[in-house]
C-alpha positions in Angstrom: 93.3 110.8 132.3 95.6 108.5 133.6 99.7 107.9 132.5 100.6 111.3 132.8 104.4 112.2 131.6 107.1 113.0 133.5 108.0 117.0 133.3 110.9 116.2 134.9 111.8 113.5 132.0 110.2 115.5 129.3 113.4 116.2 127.1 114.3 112.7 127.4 111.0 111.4 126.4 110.6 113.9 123.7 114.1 112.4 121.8 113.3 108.8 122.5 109.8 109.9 120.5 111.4 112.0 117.8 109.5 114.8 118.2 111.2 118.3 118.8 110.1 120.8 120.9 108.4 122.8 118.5 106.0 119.8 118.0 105.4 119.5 121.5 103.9 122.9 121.4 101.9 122.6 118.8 100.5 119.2 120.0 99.9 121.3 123.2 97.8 123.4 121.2 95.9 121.0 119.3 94.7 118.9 122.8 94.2 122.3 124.9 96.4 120.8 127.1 99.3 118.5 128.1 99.4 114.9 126.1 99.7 111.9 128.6 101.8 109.3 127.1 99.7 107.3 125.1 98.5 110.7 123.1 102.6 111.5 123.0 102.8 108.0 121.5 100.2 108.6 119.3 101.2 111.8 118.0 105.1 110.8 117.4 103.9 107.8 115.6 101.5 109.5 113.1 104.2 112.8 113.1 107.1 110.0 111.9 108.7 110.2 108.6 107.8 106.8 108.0 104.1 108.1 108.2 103.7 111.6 107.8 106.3 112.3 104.9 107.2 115.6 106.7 110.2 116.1 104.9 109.0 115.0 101.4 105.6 115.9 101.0 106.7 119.2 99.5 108.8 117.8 96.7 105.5 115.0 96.3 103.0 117.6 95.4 102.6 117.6 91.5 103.6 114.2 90.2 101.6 112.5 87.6 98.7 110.8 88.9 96.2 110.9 86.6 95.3 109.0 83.4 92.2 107.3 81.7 93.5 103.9 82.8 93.9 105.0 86.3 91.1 104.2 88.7 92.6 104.8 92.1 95.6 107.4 92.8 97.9 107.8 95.9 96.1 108.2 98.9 95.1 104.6 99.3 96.5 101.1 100.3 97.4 100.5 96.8 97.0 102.2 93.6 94.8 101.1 90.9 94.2 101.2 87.2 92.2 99.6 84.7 93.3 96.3 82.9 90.1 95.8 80.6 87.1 93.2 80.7 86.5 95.2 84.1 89.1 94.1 85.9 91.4 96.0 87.5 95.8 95.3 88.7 95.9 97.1 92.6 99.7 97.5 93.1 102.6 99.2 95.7 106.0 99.1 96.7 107.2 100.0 100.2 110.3 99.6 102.1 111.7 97.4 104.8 115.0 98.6 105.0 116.1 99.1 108.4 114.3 96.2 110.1 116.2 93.9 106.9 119.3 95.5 108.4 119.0 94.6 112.0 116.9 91.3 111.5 117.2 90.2 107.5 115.0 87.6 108.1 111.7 89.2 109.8 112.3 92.2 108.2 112.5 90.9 104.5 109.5 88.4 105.6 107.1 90.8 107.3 108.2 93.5 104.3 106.5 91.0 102.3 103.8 90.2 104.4 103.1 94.0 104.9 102.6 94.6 101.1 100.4 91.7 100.5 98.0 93.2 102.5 98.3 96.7 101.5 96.8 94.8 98.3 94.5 92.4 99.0 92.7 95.4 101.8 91.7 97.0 98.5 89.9 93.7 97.7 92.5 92.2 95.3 94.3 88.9 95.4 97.2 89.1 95.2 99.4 87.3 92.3 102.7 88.2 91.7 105.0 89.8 94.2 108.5 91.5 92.9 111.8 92.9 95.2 114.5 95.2 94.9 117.7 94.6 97.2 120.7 95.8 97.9 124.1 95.1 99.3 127.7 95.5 99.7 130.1 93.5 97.8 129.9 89.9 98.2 132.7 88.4 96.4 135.6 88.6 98.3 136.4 86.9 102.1 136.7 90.5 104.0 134.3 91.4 106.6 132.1 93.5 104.8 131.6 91.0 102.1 131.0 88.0 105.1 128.6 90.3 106.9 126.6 90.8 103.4 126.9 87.6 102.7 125.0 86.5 105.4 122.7 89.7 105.0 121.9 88.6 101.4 121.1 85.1 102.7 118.6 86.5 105.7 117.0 88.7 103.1 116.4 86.1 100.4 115.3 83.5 103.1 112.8 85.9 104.5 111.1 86.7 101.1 110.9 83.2 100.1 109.7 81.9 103.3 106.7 84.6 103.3 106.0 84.4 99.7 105.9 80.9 99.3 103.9 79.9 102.2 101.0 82.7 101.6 101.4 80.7 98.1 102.0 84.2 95.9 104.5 83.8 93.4 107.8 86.1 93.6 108.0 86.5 89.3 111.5 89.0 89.2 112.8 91.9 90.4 116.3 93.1 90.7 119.6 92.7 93.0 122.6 95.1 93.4 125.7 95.4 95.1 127.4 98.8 96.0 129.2 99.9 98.8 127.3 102.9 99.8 124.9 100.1 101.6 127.5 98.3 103.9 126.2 100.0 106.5 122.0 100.1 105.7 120.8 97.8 102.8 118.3 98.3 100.9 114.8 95.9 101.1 112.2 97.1 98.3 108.6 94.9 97.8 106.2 95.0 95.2 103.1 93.1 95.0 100.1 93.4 92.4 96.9 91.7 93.2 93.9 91.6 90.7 89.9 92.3 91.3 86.9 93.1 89.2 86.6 97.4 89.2 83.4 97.2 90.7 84.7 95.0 94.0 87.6 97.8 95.3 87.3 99.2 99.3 88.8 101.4 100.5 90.2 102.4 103.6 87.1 104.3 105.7 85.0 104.3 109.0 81.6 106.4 108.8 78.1 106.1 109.9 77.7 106.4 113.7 77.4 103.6 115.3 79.1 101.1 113.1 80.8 99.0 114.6 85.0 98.6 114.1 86.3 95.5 114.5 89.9 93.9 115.0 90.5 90.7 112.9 93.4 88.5 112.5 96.7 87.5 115.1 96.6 88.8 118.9 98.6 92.3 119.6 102.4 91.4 121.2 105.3 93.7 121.7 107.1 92.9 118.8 107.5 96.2 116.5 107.0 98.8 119.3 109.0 101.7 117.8 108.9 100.4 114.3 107.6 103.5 112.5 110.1 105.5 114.8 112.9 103.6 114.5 112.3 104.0 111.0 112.4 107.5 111.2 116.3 107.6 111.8 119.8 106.4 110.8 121.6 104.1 112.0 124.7 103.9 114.3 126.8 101.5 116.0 125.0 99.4 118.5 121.5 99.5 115.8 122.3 96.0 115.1 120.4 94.9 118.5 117.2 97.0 118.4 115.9 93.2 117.1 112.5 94.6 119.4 111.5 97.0 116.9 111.1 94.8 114.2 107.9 92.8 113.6 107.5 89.0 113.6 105.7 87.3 110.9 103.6 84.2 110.5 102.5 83.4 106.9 100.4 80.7 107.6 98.4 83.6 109.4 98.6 85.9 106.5 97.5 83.4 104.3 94.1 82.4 106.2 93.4 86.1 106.6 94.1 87.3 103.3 91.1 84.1 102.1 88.5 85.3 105.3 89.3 88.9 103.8 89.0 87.9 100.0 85.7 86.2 102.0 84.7 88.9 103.4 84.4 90.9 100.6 82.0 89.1 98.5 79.3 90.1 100.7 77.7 93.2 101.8 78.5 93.6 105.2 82.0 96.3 105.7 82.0 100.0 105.4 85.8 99.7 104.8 88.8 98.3 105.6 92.5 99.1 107.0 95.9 97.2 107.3 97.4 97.6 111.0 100.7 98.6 109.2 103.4 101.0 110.6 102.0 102.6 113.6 99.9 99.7 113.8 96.2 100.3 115.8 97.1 103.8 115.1 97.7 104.6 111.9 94.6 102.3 110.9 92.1 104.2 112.9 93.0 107.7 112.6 93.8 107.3 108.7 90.1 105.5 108.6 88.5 108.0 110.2 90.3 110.8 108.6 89.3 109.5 105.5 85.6 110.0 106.4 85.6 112.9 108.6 84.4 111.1 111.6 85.3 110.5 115.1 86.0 106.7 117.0 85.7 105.4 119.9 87.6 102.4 120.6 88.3 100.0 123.5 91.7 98.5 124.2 91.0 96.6 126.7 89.0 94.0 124.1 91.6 94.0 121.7 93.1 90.4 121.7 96.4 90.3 123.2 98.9 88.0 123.5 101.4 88.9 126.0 100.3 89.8 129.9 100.4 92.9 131.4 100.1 94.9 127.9 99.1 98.7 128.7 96.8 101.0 126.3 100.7 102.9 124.8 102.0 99.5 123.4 98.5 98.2 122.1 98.3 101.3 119.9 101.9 101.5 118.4 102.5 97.9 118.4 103.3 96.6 115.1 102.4 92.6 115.5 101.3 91.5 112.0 98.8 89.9 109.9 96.5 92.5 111.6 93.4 94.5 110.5 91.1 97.0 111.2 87.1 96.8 109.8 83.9 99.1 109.5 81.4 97.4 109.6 77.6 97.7 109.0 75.7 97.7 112.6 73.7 94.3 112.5 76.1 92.2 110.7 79.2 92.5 113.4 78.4 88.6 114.2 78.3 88.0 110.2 81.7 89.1 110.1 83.1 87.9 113.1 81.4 84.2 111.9 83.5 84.3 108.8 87.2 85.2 110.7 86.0 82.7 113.3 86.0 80.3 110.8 89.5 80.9 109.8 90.8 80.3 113.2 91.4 83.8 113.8 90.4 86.8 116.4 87.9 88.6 115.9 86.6 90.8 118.2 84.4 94.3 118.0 87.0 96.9 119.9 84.5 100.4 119.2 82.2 101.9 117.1 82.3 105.4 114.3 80.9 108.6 116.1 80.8 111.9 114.7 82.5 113.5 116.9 85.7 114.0 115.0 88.0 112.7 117.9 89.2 109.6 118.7 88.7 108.3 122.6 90.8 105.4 123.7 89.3 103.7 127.1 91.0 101.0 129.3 88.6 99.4 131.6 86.1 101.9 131.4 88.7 104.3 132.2 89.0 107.3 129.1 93.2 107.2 128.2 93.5 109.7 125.0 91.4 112.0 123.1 93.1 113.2 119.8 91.4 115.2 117.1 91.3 113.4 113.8 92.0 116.4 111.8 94.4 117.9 113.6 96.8 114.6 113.9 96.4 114.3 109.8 96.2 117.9 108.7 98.5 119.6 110.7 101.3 117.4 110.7 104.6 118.9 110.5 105.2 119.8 106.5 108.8 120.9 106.9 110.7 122.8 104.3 114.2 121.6 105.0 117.7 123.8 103.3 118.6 121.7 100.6 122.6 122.1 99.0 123.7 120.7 95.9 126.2 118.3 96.9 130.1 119.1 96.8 131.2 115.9 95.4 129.3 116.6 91.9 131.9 119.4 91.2 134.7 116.8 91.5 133.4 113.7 89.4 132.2 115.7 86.6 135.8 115.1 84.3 136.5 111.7 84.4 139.3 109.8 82.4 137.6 106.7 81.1 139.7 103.9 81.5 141.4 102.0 78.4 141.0 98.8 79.2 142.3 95.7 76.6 138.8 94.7 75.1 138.9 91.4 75.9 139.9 91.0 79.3 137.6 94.3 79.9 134.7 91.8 78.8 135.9 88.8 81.0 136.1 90.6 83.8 132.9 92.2 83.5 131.0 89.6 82.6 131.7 87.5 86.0 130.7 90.4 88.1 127.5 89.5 90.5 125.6 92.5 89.1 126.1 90.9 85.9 125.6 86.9 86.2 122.6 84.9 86.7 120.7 85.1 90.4 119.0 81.7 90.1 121.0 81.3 93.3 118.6 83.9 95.1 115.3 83.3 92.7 115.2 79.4 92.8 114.0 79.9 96.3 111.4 82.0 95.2 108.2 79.7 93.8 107.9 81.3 91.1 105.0 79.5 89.6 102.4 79.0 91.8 99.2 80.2 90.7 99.8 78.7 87.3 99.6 82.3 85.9 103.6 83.3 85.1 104.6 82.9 81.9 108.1 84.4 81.5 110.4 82.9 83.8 113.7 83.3 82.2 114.3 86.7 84.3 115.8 88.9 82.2 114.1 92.5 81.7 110.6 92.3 82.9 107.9 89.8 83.9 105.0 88.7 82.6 101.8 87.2 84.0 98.8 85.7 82.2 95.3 87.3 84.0 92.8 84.6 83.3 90.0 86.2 83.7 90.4 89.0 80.5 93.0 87.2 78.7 95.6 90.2 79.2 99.2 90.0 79.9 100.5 92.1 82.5 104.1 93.5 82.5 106.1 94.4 85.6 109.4 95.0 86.4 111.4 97.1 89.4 114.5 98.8 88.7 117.0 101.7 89.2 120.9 102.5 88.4 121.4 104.3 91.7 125.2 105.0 89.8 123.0 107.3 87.5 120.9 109.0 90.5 124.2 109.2 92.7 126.0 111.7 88.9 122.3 113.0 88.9 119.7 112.1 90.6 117.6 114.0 88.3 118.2 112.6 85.2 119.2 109.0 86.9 115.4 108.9 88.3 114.4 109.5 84.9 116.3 107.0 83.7 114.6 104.4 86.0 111.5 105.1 84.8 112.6 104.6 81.1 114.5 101.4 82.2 111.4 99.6 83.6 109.4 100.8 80.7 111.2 99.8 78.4 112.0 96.0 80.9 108.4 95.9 80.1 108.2 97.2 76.3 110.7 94.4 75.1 107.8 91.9 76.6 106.0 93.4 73.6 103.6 94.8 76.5 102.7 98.8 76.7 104.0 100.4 80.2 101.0 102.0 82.0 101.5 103.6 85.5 104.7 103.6 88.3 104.7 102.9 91.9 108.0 104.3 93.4 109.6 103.5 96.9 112.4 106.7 97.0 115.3 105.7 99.4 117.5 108.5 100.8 119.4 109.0 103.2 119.6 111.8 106.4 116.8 114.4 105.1 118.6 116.4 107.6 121.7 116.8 106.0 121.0 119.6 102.9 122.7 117.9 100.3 120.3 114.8 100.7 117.0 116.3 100.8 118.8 118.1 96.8 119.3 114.9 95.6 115.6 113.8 96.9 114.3 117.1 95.8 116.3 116.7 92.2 115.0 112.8 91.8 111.3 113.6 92.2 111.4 116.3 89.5 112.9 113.8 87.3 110.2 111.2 88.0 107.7 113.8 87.6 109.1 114.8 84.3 109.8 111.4 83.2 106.4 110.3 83.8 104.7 113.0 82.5 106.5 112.7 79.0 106.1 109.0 78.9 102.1 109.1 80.2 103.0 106.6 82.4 101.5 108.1 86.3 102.6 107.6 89.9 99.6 105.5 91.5 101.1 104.6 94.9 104.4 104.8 96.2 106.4 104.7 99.7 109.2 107.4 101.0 112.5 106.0 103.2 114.4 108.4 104.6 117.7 108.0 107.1 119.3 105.2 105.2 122.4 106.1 106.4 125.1 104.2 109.0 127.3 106.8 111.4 126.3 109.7 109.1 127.6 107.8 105.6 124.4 108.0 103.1 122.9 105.0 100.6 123.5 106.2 97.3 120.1 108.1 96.0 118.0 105.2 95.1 114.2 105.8 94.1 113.0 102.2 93.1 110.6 102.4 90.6 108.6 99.5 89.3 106.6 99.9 86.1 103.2 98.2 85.4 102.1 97.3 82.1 99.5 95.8 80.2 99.0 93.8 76.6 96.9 91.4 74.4 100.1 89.1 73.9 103.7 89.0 74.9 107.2 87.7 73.9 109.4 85.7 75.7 112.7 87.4 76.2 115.2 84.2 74.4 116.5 83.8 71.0 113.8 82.1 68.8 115.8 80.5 66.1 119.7 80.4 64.4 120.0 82.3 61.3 117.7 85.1 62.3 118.8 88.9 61.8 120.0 90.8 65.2 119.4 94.3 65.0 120.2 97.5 67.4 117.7 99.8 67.9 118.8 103.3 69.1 122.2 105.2 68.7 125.2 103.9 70.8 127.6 107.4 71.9 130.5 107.6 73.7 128.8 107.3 77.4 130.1 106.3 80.3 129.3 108.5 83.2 128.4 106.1 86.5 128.9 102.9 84.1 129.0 99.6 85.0 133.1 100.3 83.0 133.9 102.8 84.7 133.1 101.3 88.5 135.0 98.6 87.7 138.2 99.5 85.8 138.7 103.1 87.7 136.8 101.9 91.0 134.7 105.5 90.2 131.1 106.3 90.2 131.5 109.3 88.6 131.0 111.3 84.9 128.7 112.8 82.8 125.1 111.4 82.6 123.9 109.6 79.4 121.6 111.7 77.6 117.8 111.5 78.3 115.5 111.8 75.4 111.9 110.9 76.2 110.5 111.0 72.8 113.5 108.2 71.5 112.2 106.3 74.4 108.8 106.5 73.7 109.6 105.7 69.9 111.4 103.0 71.1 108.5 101.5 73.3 106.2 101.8 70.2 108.5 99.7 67.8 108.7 96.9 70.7 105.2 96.5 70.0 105.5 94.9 66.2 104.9 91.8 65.5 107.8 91.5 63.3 110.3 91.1 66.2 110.9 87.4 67.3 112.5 88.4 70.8 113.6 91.2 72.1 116.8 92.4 74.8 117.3 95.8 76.8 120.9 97.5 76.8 121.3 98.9 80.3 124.0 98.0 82.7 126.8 96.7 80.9 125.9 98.2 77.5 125.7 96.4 74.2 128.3 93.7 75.5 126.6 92.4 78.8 123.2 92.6 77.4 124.3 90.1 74.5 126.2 88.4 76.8 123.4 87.8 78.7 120.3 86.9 76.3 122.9 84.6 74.4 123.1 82.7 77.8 119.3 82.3 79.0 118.9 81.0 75.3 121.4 78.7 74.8 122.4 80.6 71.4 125.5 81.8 70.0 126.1 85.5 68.5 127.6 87.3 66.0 127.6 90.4 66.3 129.7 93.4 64.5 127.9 97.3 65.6 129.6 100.5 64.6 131.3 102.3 67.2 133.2 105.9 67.9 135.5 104.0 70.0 136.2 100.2 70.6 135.3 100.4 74.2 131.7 101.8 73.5 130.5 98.4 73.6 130.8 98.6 77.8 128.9 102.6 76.7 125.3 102.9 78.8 123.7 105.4 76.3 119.8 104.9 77.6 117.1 104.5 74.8 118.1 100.9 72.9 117.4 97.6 72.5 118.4 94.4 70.4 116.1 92.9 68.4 115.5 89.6 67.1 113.9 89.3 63.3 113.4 86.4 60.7 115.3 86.9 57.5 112.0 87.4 55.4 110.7 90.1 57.7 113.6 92.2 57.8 112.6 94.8 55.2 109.1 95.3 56.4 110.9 95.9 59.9 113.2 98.0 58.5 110.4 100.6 56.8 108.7 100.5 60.4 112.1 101.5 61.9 112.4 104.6 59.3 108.7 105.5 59.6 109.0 106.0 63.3 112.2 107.5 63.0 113.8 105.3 65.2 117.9 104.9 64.4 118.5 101.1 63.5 121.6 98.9 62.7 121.5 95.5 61.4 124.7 93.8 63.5 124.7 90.6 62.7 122.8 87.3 63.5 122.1 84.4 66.0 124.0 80.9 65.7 127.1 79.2 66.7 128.9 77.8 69.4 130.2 81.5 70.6 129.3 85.1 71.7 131.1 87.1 69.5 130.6 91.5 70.2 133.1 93.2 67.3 136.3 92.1 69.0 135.9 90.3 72.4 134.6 87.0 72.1 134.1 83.4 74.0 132.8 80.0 73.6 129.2 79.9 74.2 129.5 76.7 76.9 132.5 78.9 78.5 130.1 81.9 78.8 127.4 79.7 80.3 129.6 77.9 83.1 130.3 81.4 84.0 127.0 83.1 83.9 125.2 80.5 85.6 128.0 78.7 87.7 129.9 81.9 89.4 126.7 83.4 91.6 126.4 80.0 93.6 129.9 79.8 94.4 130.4 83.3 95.8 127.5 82.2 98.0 128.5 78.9 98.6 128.8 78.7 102.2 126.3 81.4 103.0 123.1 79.2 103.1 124.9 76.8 105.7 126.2 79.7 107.9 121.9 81.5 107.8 121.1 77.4 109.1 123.1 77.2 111.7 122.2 81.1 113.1 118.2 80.1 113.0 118.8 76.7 114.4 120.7 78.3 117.7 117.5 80.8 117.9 
């Protein structure tokens, strides 16, 4: 076989494919013999973090995945559960982190355009997409905040310019700025798609002599090294590795999404693979590995568009709006006819053998033979030393700040955590589809689904402050937060998909904190019988050896018969609290901001008040409903006073003055009509849920014990202050994309 490596080079070639010497050896073992290149190739890209999950796969085993609802766990595309009237929500969340960094356009576009067909492979359209980002501070005129700036505008650009040409509505999701990501922000998407139970595929090749077959855009060189390059941190000079990252074309996506949605209303695939990371790849050997069979495939047929392309970078390129079908022998033209008709390539490239191997040709010349097996099931499961982190034993005793109450709420209430992101949403179309029906973006989100009349529930979230004090509990507490985004909708949480960013796995105190975070998911979602159905692991999120704060994304799923909208319904109605406010402030939004400190004791986690608290949400009696999270009582107030154009007066009983600004997890504000309020009130003492009746809606101010401000004042600030800090960032993105 030809393209023989180098001995003399072999070190050098060994780092620029991240593989060690160790896994040289054993790849040595495996083949019998030397790799070439392309089998090096293949064998670094399939041995990658980004797709082997060497270093997490340990801490992995053991989370939830199982529940009557659930119809398809991890191991797929997409996980999948059971919505009623036999239809089914496919969902995932993955990561385009360092790609967003080095190119925030393409990499937030092709992030999004890689998770809408993680969805609609499984044979669901897709119909709402969500994301998490993350950044630096933005509001001052220092580099950092320029640089971010300009990140933030990439990103955002990039998301909306996928989403709203493929014509899938981006519904919510969540933005946050901390300074642990100046040097490698964070770029988290979600997508849901929906399908009739009985119309999933899944990701297979079997039966010899079935034909496989490459639809959609022509292989370039864009994305060579993505799944590698993914696989490390960054340092200084990263910001020009603009190669490695993919280059999108919705308009492409969109016209193979419909020839796939197509395709699968007839009877003529086996199954089905998104080229994703690792591209040509990871499709066939995860395909064939799924099926226990054996490929044989020929480059030289896939469509190309660039000259002089050589079997290595057909197989790890990562050019999108790719796929990779089984399909029955007889109906290859049937299949090709329908992709044809979309203006796309389809060509057949090989066909399923039994031989548990996959052989690559070029020109009738054999390039690589790789076990299956082998490359899947003997990938490197490492067991790395893991070290609680030193810095815990120095945040633990924290003096909480005391702050004058009102300029402690003025301040925080102009933050850009805090205030309203119609700045960065607006560009999102939010509404196409005609299914949304929540769009005031506070908590969760809420689609209709036609076809059953349900209401589906969604919302991504984490307080990386609370995983960076504990990343066990803080995980936790992500997983309550987005249950209980969804349980104010008046909608019951259901399943999790995850998308766990960490930094250098290498470095012993990171892989405790991932190690730490997975227990608490696992915990969290055991207690709360709400399961992990898909989920995606980023590692090296790190810039010249400084680490992202711990940050496992969650997004929660949920599903009802009805919903509420999240603003106040009418003046005069009763506010309530529901849950006990203590004296909590460990990684608050208070303490960040008046003692420049992430530090403290964790809020306490009690699943069973969480749960009780989710149950309660469900009553009829409540008129509207708010989370208290970031901010405490205050900010969330603050906040649903705003998006409803509704003053309040409220007056809660406190330990100390301050605990308004307190994060204690497990409560919500409620919104009840006078005449219901003693019905709601024997609910609350039935489920034994602690409840205070604070006061009531009306009036031209937000009033919280004793801060207060005019309603119109809080408004201009809320909705006024994001656009300004971003006010010359859109202008600055123009001009860059214009000189390209």
């Amino acid at each position: 076989m030809a393209y023989e490596i180098d001995k003399s080079k072999l070190d050098e070639i060994l780092a620029q494919h991240k593989l060690s010497k160790e896994d040289y050896e054993h790849i040595v073992k495996i083949l019998g013999r030397e790799p070439n290149l392309v089998e090096l190739g293949i064998f670094s890209a399939m041995w990658s973090e980004h797709c082997s999950y060497k270093s997490s796969k340990i801490y992995l085993k053991g989370f939830p995945t199982e529940a009557p609802w659930v119809i398809q766990g991890p191991g797929e595309n997409a996980g999948v559960i059971d919505i009623g009237g036999n239809m089914a929500a496919v969902f995932k969340m993955e990561s385009h982190n360092h790609p967003s960094f080095i190119e925030p356009y393409q990499g937030a576009a092709t992030g999004v355009g890689g998770i809408l067909r993680d969805v609609f492979t499984m044979g669901a359209r897709p119909v709402a997409n969500l994301n998490a980002i993350r950044f630096a501070h933005i509001e001052s005129n220092d580099e950092i905040a320029k640089l971010h700036k300009h990140l933030l505008s990439g990103v955002v650009a990039g998301i909306a310019g996928y989403g709203n040409c493929v014509g899938v509505p981006t519904i919510g999701g969540e933005t946050a700025f901390e300074d642990s990501y100046k040097g490698n922000i964070l770029v988290n998407a979600f997508s849901l798609g929906i399908c009739k139970q009985d119309e999933i595929f899944y990701a297979k090749a079997e039966g010899v002599g079935n034909p496989v077959i490459y639809v959609g855009s022509k292989t370039g060189r864009d994305g060579l090294g993505g799944a590698v390059m993914s696989s490390d941190s960054f340092k200084e000079g990263d910001e020009d590795q603009r190669p490695t990252v993919q280059v999108g074309d919705p308009f492409t996506e969109k016209l193979l999404m419909e020839a796939c949605l197509e395709l699968f209303k007839t009877d003529y695939i086996v199954g089905i693979q998104d080229m994703g990371a690792a591209g040509l790849t990871s499709s066939s050997f995860e395909m064939a590995s799924k099926s226990g069979s054996g490929l044989k495939m020929y480059l030289d047929k896939v469509p190309m568009r660039e000259e002089g392309m050589n079997p290595y970078e057909l197989m790890l390129s990562e050019s999108q709006e790719r796929m990779l079908i089984c399909a029955k022998k007889g109906y290859e033209d049937k299949v090709i006819e329908i992709f044809k008709k979309y203006d796309l390539d389809a060509e057949v490239i090989g066909e399923v053998t039994d031989s548990g191997v996959v052989e690559l040709y070029w020109h009738g010349e054999k390039v690589a033979e790789v076990p299956v097996g082998p490359i899947t099931d003997e990938a490197p499961e490492l067991c790395r030393p893991v070290k609680e982190p030193e810095y815990l034993k120095e945040i633990k005793n924290i003096e909480i700040p005391e702050i004058e109450l009102q300029k402690a709420f003025e301040e925080m209430i102009k933050l850009p955590e805090v205030v309203d992101k119609a700045w960065i949403y607006e560009q999102y179309d939010s509404m196409v589809g005609t299914s949304t029906v929540d769009t005031k973006r506070v908590d969760g989100s809420v689609l209709w689904v036609k076809e059953n009349n349900k209401f589906l529930g969604m919302s991504a979230d984490c307080n990386a402050r609370f995983c960076y004090i504990n990343p066990r509990l803080g995980a936790a507490a992500a997983v309550m937060e987005t249950g209980r985004n969804v349980a104010v909708k008046k909608i019951t949480p259901k399943a999790i998909t995850d998308c766990l960013n960490f930094g250098n796995p290498e470095n012993p105190e990171i892989m405790w904190q991932f190690k730490e975070a997975c227990e608490g998911i696992k915990e969290a979602c055991r207690e709360l019988n709400t399961p992990v159905v898909s989920g995606n692991v980023s590692l090296y999120n790190e810039n010249e050896g400084e680490g992202v704060y711990p940050t496992p994304e969650i997004a929660m799923v949920g599903v009802g018969d009805s919903f509420r909208s999240s603003e106040l319904k009418k003046e005069g109605n009763s506010i309530y609290i529901l849950g006990e406010t203590k004296s909590e402030f460990g990684g608050s939004l208070y303490l960040k901001t008046f003692a420049n400190k992430v530090a403290g004791i964790h809020p306490k986690v009690d699943f069973k008040k969480e749960l009780i608290l989710w149950e309660v949400l469900q009553s009829d009696l409540i008129e509207s409903a708010k989370d208290i999270s970031t901010g405490g009582i205050a900010i969330a107030a603050y906040k649903w006073a705003c998006i409803s154009d509704k003053g309040l007066n409220l007056n809660i009983k406190v330990n100390d003055k301050k605990d308004i600004f307190s994060e204690s997890l497990s409560r919500a504000l409620v919104e009840i009509e006078p005449q219901n309020e003693e019905e709601f009130e024997k609910l609350c003492k039935e489920k034994g849920i602690y409840f205070e009746k604070i006061g009531s809606v009306g009036g031209e101010k937000i009033k919280i014990n004793d801060v207060e401000i005019p309603l119109q004042k809080a408004k201009d600030i809320y909705f006024n202050t994001f656009p300004k800090i971003m006010s010359n960032a859109v202008e600055d993105l123009a001009d860059e994309l214009m000189e390209r």
